[in-house]
N, C-alpha and C positions, 0 to 999 in steps of 0.2 A: 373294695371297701364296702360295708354294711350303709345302706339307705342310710338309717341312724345316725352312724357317725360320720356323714356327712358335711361340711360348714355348710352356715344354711347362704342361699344367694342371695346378692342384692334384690330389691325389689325396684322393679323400672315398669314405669304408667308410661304407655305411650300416649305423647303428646302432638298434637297436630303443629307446625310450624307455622301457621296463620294464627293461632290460639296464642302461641309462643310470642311472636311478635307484634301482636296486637296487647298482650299484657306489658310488654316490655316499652313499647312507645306511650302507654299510657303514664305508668310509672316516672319519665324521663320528661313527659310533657306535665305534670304534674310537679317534677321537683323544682323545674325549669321555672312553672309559675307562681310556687310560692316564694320559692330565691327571688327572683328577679323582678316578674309583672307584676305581684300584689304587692302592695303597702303592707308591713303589717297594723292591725285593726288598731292598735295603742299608742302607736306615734304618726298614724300614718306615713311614714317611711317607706322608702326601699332601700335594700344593703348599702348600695353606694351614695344616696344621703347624706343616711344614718352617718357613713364613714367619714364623709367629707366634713360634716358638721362638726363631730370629734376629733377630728383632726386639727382645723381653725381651734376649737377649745383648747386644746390639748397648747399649743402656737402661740395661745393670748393675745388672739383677734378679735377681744373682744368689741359689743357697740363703743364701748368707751374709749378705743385705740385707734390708733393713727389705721388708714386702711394699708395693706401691703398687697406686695405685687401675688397677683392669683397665683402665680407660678410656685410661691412656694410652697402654696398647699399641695400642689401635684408632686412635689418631690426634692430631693435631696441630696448634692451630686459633688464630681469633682473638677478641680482649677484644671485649666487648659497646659498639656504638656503630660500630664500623669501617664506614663507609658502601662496598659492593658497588655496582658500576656494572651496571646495569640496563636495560631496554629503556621501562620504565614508571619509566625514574628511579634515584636514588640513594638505596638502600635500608640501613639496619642491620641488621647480619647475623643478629641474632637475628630481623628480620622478613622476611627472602625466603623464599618462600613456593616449594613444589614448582610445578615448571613455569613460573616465572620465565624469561626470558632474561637470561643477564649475557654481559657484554662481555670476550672473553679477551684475550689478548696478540694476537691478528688477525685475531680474528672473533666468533663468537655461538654461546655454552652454552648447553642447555636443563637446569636445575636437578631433579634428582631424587631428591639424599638432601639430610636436614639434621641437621645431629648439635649435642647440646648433650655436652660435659665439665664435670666438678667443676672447680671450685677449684684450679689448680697453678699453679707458679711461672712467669712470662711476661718478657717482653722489650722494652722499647723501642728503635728504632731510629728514629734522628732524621735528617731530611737538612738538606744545608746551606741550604735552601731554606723551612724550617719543618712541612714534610712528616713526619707520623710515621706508623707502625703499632706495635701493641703485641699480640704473638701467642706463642706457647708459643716454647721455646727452637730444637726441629726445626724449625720452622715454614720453610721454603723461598721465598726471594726470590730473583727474574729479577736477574742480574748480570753487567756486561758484563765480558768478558776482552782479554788485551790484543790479542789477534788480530781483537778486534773482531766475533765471537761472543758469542753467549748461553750461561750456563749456571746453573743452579738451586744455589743456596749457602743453608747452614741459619741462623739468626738470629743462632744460639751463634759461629758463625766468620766472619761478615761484621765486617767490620774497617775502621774511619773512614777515609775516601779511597777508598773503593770503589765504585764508580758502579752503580745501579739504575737497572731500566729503570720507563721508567709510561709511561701510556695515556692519551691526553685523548678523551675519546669521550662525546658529550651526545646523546642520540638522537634525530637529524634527521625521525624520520616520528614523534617523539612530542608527535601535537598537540590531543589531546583534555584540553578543562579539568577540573581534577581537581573531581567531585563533594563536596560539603559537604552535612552537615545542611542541611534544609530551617528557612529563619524565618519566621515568622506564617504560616504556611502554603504560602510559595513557596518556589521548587527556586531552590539558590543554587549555582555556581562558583566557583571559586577564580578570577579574572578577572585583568588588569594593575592594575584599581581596587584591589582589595582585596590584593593583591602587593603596593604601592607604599604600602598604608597601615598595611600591619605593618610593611615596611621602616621607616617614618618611626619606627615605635612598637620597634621593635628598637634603633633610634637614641638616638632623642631622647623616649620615650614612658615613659609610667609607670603603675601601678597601686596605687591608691591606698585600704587597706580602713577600711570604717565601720561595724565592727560584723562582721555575716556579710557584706557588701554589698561588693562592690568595682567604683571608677568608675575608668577607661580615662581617661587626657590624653596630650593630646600638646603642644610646644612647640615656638618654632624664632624664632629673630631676625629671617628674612626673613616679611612676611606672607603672601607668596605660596602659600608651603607651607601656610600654613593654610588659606590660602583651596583650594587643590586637596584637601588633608583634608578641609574641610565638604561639598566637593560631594562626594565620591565618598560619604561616611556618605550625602547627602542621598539619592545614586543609590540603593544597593544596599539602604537600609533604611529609607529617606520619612522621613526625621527630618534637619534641620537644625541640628545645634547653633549658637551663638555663639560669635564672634570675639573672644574679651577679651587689650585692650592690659596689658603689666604692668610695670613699671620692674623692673628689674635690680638685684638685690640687690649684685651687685658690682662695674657699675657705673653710675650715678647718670645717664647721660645715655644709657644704652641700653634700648631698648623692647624687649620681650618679647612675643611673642605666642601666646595658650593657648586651644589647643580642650577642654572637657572633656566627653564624654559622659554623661548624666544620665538616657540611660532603660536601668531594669534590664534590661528584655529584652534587649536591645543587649550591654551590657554581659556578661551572663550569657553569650553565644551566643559573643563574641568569645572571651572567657577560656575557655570549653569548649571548643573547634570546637579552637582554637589554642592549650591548653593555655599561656596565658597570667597565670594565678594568681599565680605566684613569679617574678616577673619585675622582680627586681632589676640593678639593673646587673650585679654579681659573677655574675648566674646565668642572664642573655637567652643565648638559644639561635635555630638556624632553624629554624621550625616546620617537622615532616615534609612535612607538605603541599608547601612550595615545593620541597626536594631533586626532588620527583615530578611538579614541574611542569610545563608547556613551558616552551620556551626565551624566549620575548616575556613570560612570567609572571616567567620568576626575574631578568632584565634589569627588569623593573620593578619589585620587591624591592631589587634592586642597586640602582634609583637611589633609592628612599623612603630608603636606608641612607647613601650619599654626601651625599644633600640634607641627612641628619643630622648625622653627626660625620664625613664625609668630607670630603677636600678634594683640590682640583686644584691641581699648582705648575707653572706655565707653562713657565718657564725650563727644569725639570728635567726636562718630560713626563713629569708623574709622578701616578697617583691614588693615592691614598694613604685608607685607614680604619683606626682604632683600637680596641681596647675591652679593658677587665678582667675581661670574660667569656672563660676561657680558651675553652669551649665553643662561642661564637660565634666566634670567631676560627678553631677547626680546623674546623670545617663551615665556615664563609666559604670556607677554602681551597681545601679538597675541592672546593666547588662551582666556586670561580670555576676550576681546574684542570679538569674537566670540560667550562667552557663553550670552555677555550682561553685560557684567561690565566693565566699562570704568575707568580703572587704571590710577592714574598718576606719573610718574617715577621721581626720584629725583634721582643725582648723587654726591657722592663724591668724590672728587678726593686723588689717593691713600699721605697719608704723609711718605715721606722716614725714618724721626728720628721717634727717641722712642715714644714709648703715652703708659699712661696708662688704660688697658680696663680690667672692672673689677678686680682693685687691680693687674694685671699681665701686663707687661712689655711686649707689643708686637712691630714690626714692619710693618707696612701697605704698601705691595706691589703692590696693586692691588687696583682701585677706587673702590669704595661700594655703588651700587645701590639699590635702593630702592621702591617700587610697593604699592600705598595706594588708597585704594577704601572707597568711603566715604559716608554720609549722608545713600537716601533711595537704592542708590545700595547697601552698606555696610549691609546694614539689608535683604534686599534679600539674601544675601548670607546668613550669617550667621544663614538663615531657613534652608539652602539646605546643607550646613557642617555638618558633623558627625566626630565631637570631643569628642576624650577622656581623653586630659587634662581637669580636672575639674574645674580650676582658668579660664578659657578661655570659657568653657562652660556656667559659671555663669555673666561672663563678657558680654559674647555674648545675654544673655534673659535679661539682665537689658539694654543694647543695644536696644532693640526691646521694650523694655516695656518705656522707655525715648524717644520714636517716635517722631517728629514734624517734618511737612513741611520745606523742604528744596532744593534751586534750585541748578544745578548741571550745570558746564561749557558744559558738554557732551550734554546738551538736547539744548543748543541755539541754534535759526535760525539765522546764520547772515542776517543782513540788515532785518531779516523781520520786527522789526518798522518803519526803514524807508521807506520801503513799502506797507504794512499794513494798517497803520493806514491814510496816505494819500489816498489810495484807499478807505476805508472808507468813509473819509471825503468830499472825489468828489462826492460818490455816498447819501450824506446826503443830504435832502429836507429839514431837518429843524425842531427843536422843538424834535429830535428825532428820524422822518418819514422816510423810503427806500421805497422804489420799487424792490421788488422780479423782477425777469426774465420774468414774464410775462407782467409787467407792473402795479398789485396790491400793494399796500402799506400795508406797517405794520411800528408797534415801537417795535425796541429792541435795548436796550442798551448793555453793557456789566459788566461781574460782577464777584467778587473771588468764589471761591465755596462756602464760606459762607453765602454767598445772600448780602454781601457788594457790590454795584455800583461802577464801577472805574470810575469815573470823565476822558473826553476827556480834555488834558493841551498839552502844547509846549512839557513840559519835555518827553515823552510818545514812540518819537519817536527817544530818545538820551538815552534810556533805554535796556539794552539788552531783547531781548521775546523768552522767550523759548515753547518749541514746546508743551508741557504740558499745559500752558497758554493759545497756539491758542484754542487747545482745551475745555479745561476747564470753559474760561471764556466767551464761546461762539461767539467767534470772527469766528471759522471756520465753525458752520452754519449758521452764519450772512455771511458769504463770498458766501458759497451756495446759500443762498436764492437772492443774489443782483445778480447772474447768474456771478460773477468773476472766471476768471481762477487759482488764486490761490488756491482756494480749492480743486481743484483737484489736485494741485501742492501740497498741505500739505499732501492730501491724500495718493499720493505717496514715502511722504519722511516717513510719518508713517509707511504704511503696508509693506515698503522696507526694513524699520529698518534704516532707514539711518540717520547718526549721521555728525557733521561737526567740526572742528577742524582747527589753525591757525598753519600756517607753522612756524617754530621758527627761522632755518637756513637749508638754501642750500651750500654745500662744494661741494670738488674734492673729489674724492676716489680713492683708490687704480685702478690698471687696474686689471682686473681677466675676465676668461669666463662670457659671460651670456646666458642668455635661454629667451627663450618666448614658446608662446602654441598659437595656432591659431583656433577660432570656427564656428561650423556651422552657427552658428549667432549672430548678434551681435560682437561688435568689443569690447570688457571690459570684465575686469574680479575682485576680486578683492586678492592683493598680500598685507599681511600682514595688513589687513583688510581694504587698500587703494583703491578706485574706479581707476584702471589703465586701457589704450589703448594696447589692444593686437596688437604690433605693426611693425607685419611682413610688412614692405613696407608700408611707409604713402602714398603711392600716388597709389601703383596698389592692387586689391584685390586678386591676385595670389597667389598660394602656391609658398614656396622658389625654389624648383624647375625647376617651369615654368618660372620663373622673370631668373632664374641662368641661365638655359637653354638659353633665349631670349639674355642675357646677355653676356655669350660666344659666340654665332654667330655672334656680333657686334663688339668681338676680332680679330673672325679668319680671317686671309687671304684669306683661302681659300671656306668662307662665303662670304663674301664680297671683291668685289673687291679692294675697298677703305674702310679699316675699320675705324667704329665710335669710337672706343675705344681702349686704347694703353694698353695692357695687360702686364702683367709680370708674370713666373709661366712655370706652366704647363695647357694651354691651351688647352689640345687634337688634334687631326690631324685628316685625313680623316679615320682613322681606329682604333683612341682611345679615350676616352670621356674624358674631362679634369678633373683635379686634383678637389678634392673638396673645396669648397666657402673659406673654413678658411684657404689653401694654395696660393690662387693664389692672385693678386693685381690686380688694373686696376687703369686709369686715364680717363679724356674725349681725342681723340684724336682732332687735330686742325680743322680737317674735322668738326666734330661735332662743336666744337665752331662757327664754320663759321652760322652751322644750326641753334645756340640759341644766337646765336647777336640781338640786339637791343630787347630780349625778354622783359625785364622789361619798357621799353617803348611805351609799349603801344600799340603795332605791331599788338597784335594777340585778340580773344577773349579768355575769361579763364570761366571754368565751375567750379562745386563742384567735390571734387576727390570721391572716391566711399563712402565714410560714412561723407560726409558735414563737416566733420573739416579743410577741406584745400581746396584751388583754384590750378587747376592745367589748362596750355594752351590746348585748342581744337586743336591747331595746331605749330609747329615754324617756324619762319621767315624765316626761309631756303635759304639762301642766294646762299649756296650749293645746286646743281641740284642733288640732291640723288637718286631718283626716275629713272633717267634715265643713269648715270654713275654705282649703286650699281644693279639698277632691284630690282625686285621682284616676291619671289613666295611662293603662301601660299595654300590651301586646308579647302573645307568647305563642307557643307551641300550638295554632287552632283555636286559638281563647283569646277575646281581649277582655278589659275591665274599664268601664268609666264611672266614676262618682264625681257629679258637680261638685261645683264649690257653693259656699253660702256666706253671709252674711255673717260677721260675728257678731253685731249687736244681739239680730235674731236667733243666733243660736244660744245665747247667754241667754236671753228673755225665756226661749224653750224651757231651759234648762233648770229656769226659777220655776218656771211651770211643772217640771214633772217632778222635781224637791218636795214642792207644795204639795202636791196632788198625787202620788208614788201609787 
């Protein structure tokens, strides 16, 4: 090839690597110190301040308000119990543990802060699905918009009919048996045996005490159940119980059949391990253990509880379980939502007079909820059950063998017709014809799986689309091929798992502690299979800590000359650290207000806070000379910075002086 028509080559300066990393440290020690160790010159500030003071503002903490507890400026959390989706399982939040993975809105946090708060006033938020969290009023939930977007909304302004996003994600490589105490001496697991025999005992199982002494039974009409109860005690613990027949007190020609456990060791071990003690109807729960189980362990749970008080309706393709343990019913959900089965809850409310249930004269003191999985989930399951009632067995393959297509509230896109199919419609030339991303043309219409054509009509876009449909009827690589962004939009609501759901009602709740977890990355996580903001501090990305730390210094007197913030408490001195976050109070003090007057007017410029859900001021109005009355001094990179403090008298009197005199 000619010199000439050569390409011509990059041009590379050789650089020395001392040159190199001597610019490169400068640079870094530099950004570090104007972030961090200087004020800047107009409010004298530093970032996390500035944050904290806006924050109080933002709260209305003002001088003029009652003071609150410090802690709620640090953050914003949820009630204790709220099971976190996990890599080792579905954990409550008060027990994730640092270095946990949890599962975010589309991918995987490594856990590294854990914060507990006092006592304040919380939020339920209920879906129409039976779904609930109950977390502080800030507390930020994943909500879809009509564009068909995400974007983070606080609990306090989520409003019924508003559709949340959740996560179903059960962790596929988690398959090691969860350890248990050791009995008589051997190393036990949590196995499918012993899964399937607290299910029956969560069901249909009871505890029964004699003194200090409590003995374990179980019951069930079919005897099959008990005969798989005997054996599995006989497996895991060399004891045998007996099969005793027993007439039915209410009614006279049905048999009953009851296993009861009779050796203490046994007995002791179960009700310890599995904290099974109080295990009333009103009060049976899922033992921690299964939430953490593998997935062939909580599937055999699931069926010990069907075999119980579940049942199969053929006709309806419907499984369906009950119980008046609210407790057991909202962990049932969680889990079965995790495994991929989108339950939906129905409640009755308890009736205080008599009713008759089956032929017996009872009283209902307790509402009666109720858990029913339907259509093509209902049949997914009842592959993965291993039942030994045989009425329920035969129930369940004539289920699967009566299969047809059926859509499911769980798989809608909201708005995605009316999004959709619009986009579509912009990108049609006519007769048919698009333009791919490159600029070529082709024809494709759209179609059901049966090679039936859907007809484009008005109605199409007042139609619910479920996500099955985008797919199927090839609407989502006709999105691909027109170069639209929604395909990779659907892309990710698919391989994420992610399902959406309409809020039903927002209430007050009780006041009680709450928790949050803070991670390496990424601000969401999701709690009781809800896409939530991990919400230590909306406005600064600090651990609580460093915020409390920052926090206290703009109490203390002898911090500041003029402090920003009116404390209450125990504050610490020059020789003790102050009391911790959930003891002490604060309010803004009047100094401060001086510095965030006229903020909402427009005063200052406003930036994104550090994860784009909120605007927070680059600087405040300052009316107060901070900077030069309070000083400042901070430490960085090779650098520090001290300016004293002064006098404000004196610095006003100055200040008349150089007016006058300019």
């Amino acid at each position: 090839m000619p010199e000439e028509a050569q390409e011509p080559r990059p041009r590379v300066t050789p650089q020395p690597i001392e040159d190199e990393l001597h610019r490169s440290y400068i640079d870094y020690a530099m950004s570090v110190i104007v972030g961090r160790a200087l004020p800047d010159v107009r409010d004298g500030l530093k970032p996390v301040q500035r944050r904290i003071l806006h924050a109080m503002n933002e709260l209305g903490m003002g001088s003029g308000s009652a003071h609150k507890k410090a802690a709620r400026v640090v953050g914003e959390c949820f009630a204790k119990g709220t099971l976190v989706s996990t890599e080792r399982g579905l954990v409550p939040i008060e027990d994730v543990r640092r270095g946990d993975r949890v599962f975010t809105e589309g991918g995987v946090g490594s856990v590294k802060e854990l914060y507990e708060m006092p006592p304040r006033p919380l939020m339920r938020i209920t879906l129409d699905n039976g779904l609930s969290i109950v977390s502080t009023r800030s507390q930020k939930v994943r909500v879809v918009t009509p564009d068909l977007s995400f974007a983070w909304k606080e609990a306090s302004a989520i409003e019924a009919g508003e559709w949340v996003v959740l996560r179903s994600m059960f962790a596929p490589f988690h398959t090691a048996l969860p350890e248990l105490t050791p009995f008589a001496g051997r190393e036990m697991r949590l196995n499918r045996n012993l899964a399937y025999l607290l299910g029956q005992f969560v069901s249909d199982g009871w505890a029964s005490r004699e003194g200090e002494r409590i003995r374990l039974g179980f019951c069930s009409s079919d005897r099959q159940v008990m005969v798989r109860i005997q054996q599995i005690i006989r497996d895991e613990f060399a004891y045998q119980p007996s099969i005793e027949p027993k007439i039915s007190t209410v009614d006279k020609n049905r048999t009953l059949f009851v296993v009861r456990i009779s050796r203490d060791a046994i007995n002791q071990y179960l009700v310890r391990t599995f904290d099974l003690g109080a295990a009333y109807a009103s009060t049976k729960s899922i033992p921690d253990q299964i939430l953490r189980a593998p997935r062939p362990v909580a599937i055999a749970f699931l069926s010990g509880l069907v075999d119980g008080d579940g049942s199969i309706a053929t006709s309806r393709r419907t499984i369906h379980y009950g119980s008046v343990s609210q407790s057991l019913i909202d962990r049932l959900q969680v889990l079965l939502h995790h495994l991929g089965y989108h339950a939906h809850r129905y409640t009755t409310r308890a009736r205080p007079k008599r009713a008759l249930l089956n032929g017996r004269k009872v009283i209902s003191r307790y509402p009666f909820s109720s858990l029913e999985i339907r259509g093509d989930e209902a049949i997914r399951l009842s592959r993965e059950l291993d039942l030994a009632v045989q009425q329920k067995r035969r129930r369940a393959g004539a289920m699967r063998r009566t299969a047809r297509p059926m859509q499911l509230r769980s798989d809608i896109v909201p708005f995605g017709a009316e999004v959709v199919f619009p986009t579509l419609t912009r990108a049609h030339l006519g007769s048919g014809w698009f333009a791919d991303a490159e600029g070529r043309k082709f024809r494709a219409g759209i179609q059901h799986v049966s090679g039936r054509k859907i007809r484009y009509s008005a109605d199409l876009t007042s139609r619910p689309l479920h996500l099955n449909q985008i797919v199927e009827w090839g609407i989502l690589e006709k999105l691909r091929r027109i170069g639209s962004p929604l395909a990779q939009h659907f892309d990710f609501i698919e391989t994420a798992d992610l399902t959406f759901v309409q809020v039903k009602s927002v209430e007050a709740a009780p006041q009680d502690v709450s928790y949050d977890i803070g991670l390496d990355k990424g601000h969401n996580f999701t709690a009781n299979g809800i896409v939530v903001h991990n919400c230590l501090g909306k406005w600064h990305p600090h651990g609580d800590l460093a915020v409390y730390d920052a926090l206290a210094r703009m109490v203390q007197s002898f911090s500041l000359r003029y402090p920003l913030i009116d404390g209450q408490g125990n504050w610490g001195s020059t020789e003790d650290e102050p009391a911790a976050m959930r003891y002490t109070e604060c309010r803004l003090a009047k100094t401060a207000e001086a510095m965030l007057e006229d903020l909402e007017k427009d005063t200052v410029d406003w930036m994104d806070n550090f994860d784009g859900t909120l605007k927070e001021p680059t600087v405040l109005p300052s009316k107060f000379p901070n900077l030069l009355v309070n000083g400042s001094s901070g430490i960085a990179v090779g650098m520090a910075t001290n300016i004293p403090p002064h006098n404000l008298r004196e610095i006003v009197d100055a200040l008349i002086i150089l007016i006058d005199n300019p």
